[in-house]
Steps between C-alpha positions, in 0.01 A plus 500: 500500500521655151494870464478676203665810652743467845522767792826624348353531160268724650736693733635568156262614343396705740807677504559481153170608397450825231203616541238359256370795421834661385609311224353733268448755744859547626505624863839481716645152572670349785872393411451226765539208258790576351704641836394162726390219258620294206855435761502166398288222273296395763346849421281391204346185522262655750455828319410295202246302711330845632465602139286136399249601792448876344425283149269266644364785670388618153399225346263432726250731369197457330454844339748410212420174415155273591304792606473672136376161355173334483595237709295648858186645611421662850483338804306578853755769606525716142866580466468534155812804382464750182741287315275172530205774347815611281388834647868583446591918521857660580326595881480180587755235294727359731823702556828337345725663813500118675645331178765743496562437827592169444699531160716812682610187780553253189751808374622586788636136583648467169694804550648406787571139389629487181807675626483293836832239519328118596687224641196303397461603113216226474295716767543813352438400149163346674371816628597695220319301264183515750520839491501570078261243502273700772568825311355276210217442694400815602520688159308250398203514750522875471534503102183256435302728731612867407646437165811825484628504790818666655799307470745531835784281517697693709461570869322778650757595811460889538313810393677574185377233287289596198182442424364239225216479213386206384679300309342323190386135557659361262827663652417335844402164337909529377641533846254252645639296239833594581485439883430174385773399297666613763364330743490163308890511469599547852297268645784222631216210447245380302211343753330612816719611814198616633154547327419830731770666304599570107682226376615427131148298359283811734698758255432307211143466599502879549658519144222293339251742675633776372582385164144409474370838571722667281416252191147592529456847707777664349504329162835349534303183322750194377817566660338521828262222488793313395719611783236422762472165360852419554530661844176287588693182371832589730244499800300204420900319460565658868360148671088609551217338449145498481347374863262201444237696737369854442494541849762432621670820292377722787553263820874377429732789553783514206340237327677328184254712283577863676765647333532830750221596800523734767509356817234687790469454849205552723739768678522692178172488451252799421150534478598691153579150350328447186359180591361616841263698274364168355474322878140413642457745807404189748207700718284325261466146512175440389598292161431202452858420453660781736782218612632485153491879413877689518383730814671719728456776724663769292309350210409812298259264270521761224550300196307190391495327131339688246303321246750524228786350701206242565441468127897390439413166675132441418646268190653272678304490865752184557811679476693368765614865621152617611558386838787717527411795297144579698272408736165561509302667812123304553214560665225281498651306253540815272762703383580847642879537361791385412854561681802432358690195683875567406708711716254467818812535731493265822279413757655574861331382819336890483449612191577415075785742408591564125845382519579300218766540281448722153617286240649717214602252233410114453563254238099459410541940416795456304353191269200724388686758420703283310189363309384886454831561381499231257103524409611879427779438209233235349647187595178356666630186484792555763267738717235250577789226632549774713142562602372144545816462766281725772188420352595062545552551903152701486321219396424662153509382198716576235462814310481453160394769286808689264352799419694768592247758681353214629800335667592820638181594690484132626883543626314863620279313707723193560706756757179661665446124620859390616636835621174642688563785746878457472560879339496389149206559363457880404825483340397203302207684356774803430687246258189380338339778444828638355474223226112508459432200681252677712362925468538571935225761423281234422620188683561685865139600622632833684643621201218433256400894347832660699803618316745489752881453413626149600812673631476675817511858565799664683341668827486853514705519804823319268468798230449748772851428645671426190440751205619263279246265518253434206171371532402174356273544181126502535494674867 
C-alpha cells in the first residue's frame, strides 16, 4: 500500500527531531544525527519523506486559509476559532515554532547532503531539489500568513546558535525565489516520478503561486504576472489535462489533472483533520436523505455552507459541479443545511473517515490564475480563453464581458466555484483585494466595521523568547 511516510522515515525523525519549539528558542541539541546517520545515501530518501508528512501536517489547517473567508457559517457542534471572527490578538495567533520545525529538517538535510559523495547522482540531485523546493514551500506558507518573518537557512544543531528578527518579506520572497531556481535546475526530469512528491511542473506550479502573490500583494506587478504566466505554460506542457468529469478530480488518486497531492491513510488519520470538521456526526439520521449525507462517527458537523458560498452558484443552479461541491440536508422536504461533498474521506464497514488526499495544485487552479494573470496586465482577450477552459467542463457558458474590473471579479468568483474548500480561497481574496478587485472589510461578513491587520500577529510567547522579535503593525 502507498504511504506517504515509511516506519524508517519516522524512526528518523524521531531521532533526528529538534525540538519545534527551539528553532528560535535555542535549547541544547542532541548530536545524534550527525554521529549515527547520513552513513550512506540510503539515509535521505526517507528523511526527505518524514519532512513531506510535517508539511502536509500544516497545510491541513483551516485557520490560515478557508476559515478567514466568507465561504462558511456554523454548524450543530460550533467550532467556530477567533481567526474565522478575525478575532486575531498576539495571545492567541498561532505560534510559528512548528514551521520552523520543519524548515530547521529541510536545512539540516541539505547540510549534510550537499557535501555527501552519491554513486547515484540522479537520486541525490532528486532529493536535493525536493528539499529547496520544500524550503520554497514553507517560506511561502509562512510569508503569505505572517508577512516578515525570520529567515533560517542554516541548521539549528546546538545551544550556541543566535537568535533571529524578522526578516523583510520582500527579502524572504527572494530566497523563496531562490530555492526555486534552485530547485528547478537540479531536478534530473521534467514529468511526474511520483505526484505525492515535488517534481519539476509541482515547482513551477509553486512558482506561478508565488509569482502571483508577489505581482499583486507585494506590488511586484508586470514582471511577475509575466513570470507566472510562463511557469503556468511549462506546467500545462508537462502532459495534464483537464478531466472530462468534475468528479472524478477527487475520486481518482493522481489523476491526469493533479499536478502534486498528499497522499493520507486511514492509519494517519486524526480527528484534527480539517475535513472531519465538515463530516455529518451520524447519531442523527432523521433527514430525509441521511443515506446520501458524508457522515461519520467522529463527524464534528461544525461547518455547513454559508449563504454567500451559496450565492457563488445561485447563477447557474445547473452547473454541473453542484453535486460535488454540496449537498443539501432535508427534512420534510425542506432545507436545514448544506455540507460540503468534497473531501468526505471513505466509508469503512464502521464508520466514514476523512482520509482523502489534500490536493495542493491542479491544472483547473493554475488556468485561472493564468486568466487573472492575464485579465490583470489588460489583455482580456487572452484571460477569458483561459477562463471559459474551466468554465466549458462546468456546463457554463462563455464569459464574455472585457471590462477589466469586471473580468477580474468574475475570474474572483470563477475560483470560489472550481476550487471550493481546497485552501485557496482566503488567499485569493488577499490578491484581489490587493488590486481593488474586492475591499475584505466589506466583502468578508466577519470583518465588516473591524480593522484588523490581514497579516497575523507574532504570539507573545515568540517575542518573549527572542528579544529580537518585532511585532507585526496594527497589534
Amino acid at each position: 500500500m502507498k504511504k506517504l511516510i515509511t516506519l524508517y522515515g519516522l524512526i528518523l525523525l524521531g531521532l533526528t527531531l529538534h525540538s519545534c519549539d527551539a528553532l528560535l528558542d535555542i535549547t541544547p541539541k542532541s548530536s545524534i544525527t550527525g554521529q549515527v546517520f547520513w552513513q550512506n545515501e540510503g539515509d535521505f530518501y526517507p528523511y526527505m519523506t518524514g519532512i513531506y508528512n510535517r508539511y502536509r501536517s500544516h497545510i491541513d489547517y483551516l485557520g490560515f486559509s478557508e476559515d478567514r473567508s466568507e465561504m462558511w457559517k456554523q454548524g450543530y457542534n460550533a467550532r467556530f476559532t477567533p481567526f474565522w471572527a478575525h478575532n486575531i490578538i498576539p495571545g492567541n495567533t498561532v505560534e510559528w515554532t512548528g514551521y520552523y520545525g520543519t524548515i530547521g529538517h529541510v536545512n539540516l538535510l541539505l547540510s549534510r547532503i550537499e557535501p555527501f559523495q552519491f554513486a547515484n547522482t540522479t537520486m541525490k540531485n532528486r532529493i536535493m531539489a525536493e528539499a529547496h523546493a520544500m524550503r520554497a514551500a514553507m517560506y511561502f506558507y509562512i510569508a503569505r500568513v505572517y508577512g516578515d518573518v525570520p529567515l533560517v537557512l542554516d541548521p539549528v544543531e546546538n545551544e550556541n546558535e543566535p537568535l533571529y528578527p524578522r526578516a523583510p518579506v520582500s527579502q524572504v520572497f527572494q530566497q523563496i525565489n531562490s530555492d526555486i531556481e534552485q530547485a528547478l535546475s537540479l531536478f534530473p526530469e521534467n514529468g511526474y516520478p511520483n505526484k505525492f512528491r515535488w517534481t519539476k511542473p509541482a515547482v513551477y506550479a509553486l512558482l506561478a503561486d508565488v509569482k502571483m502573490w508577489s505581482a499583486s500583494v507585494l506590488g511586484g506587478g508586470v514582471a511577475d504576472y509575466n513570470a507566472a504566466i510562463a511557469a503556468i505554460t511549462e506546467v500545462e506542457n508537462s502532459g495534464v489535462s483537464l478531466l472530462t468529469e468534475y468528479g472524478d478530480i477527487f475520486d481518482e488518486s493522481r489523476n491526469n489533472e493533479i499536478i502534486m497531492s498528499f497522499y493520507l491513510d486511514r492509519s494517519e488519520y486524526s480527528s484534527g483533520q480539517y475535513n472531519n470538521a465538515l463530516l455529518r456526526f451520524d447519531t442523527s439520521q432523521g433527514a430525509d436523505n441521511a443515506s446520501e449525507l458524508p457522515m461519520a462517527l467522529a463527524g464534528q458537523q461544525a461547518y455547513t455552507l454559508s449563504d454567500r458560498a451559496l450565492e457563488l452558484f445561485a447563477t447557474h443552479t445547473n452547473d454541473l459541479r453542484i453535486p460535488r461541491t454540496y449537498i443539501p440536508e432535508i427534512y420534510n422536504g425542506v432545507v436545514a443545511n448544506y455540507w460540503p461533498n468534497k473531501f468526505i474521506g471513505t466509508q469503512y464497514t464502521d464508520t466514514r473517515i476523512a482520509d482523502s488526499d489534500i490536493i495542493l495544485y491542479r491544472l483547473s487552479d493554475l488556468l485561472l490564475l493564468k486568466a487573472e494573470a492575464y485579465a490583470a496586465l489588460g489583455q482580456s482577450e487572452t484571460a477569458l480563453l483561459n477562463l471559459n477552459k474551466v468554465r466549458a467542463r462546468a456546463g457554463l457558458p462563455n464569459f464574455t464581458e472585457m471590462d477589466q474590473s469586471i473580468l477580474l471579479e468574475e475570474i474572483l468568483d470563477e475560483r470560489g466555484r472550481e476550487l471550493f474548500h481546497e485552501f485557496k480561497r482566503w488567499y485569493d481574496l488577499r490578491r484581489a483585494h490587493a488590486i481593488g478587485v474586492v475591499d475584505l472589510y466589506e466583502y468578508i461578513p466577519n470583518l465588516n466595521g473591524l480593522n484588523t491587520p490581514l497579516y497575523w500577529p507574532v504570539h507573545l510567547n515568540m517575542i518573549a523568547r527572542n528579544e529580537l522579535l518585532v511585532q507585526t503593525d496594527g497589534y
